[in-house]
Steps between C-alpha positions, in 0.01 A plus 500: 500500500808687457351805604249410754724221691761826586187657624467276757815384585466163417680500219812372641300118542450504176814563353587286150145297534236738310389387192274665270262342214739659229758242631281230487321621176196367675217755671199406729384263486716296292590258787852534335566803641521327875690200370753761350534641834535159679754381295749799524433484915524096477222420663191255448118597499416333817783751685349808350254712645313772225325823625299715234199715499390443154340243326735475229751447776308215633444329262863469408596379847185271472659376132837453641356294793667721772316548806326853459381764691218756349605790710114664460610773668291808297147269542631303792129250464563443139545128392658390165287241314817263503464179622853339610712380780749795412279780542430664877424820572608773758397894527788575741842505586424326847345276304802404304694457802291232640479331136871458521526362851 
């Protein structure tokens, strides 16, 4: 992240709120890694929104019980064989966008 959030200039959104799984000493998909992350930004589960496109990654956000979004965006038609109220799925940006609105 601190080389490819530069890159794109967005860097500047993020400042003092990325975490990494060394400073949670938790990795995918230790849920723990997500509750790390929501306790340093003070927020609760039902606030948070999680995007990955692995399934390590989802099933963390899945374990933490934070709304998650597969981003399937490499084999846009392939489905996880997750079932839970956490897990939805999106293959594009535009997608996103309407998820969060």
């Amino acid at each position: 992240m601190a080389f490819t959030l530069p890159l794109t200039k967005l860097n500047h959104y993020f400042e003092g709120t990325v975490y990494s799984a060394l400073d949670a000493h938790a990795w995918k998909p230790d849920p723990k890694l997500l509750h790390f992350v929501m306790d340093k930004m003070q927020v609760r589960a039902e606030e948070c929104l999680f995007i990955d496109d692995s399934l390590v990654g989802v099933q963390a956000g899945i374990g933490a019980q934070v709304t998650t979004l597969y981003f399937s965006h490499a084999e846009p038609h392939k489905k996880i064989e997750v079932d839970s109220p956490y897990l939805h799925y999106i293959s594009g940006m535009r997608q996103l966008l309407a998820f969060v609105q």
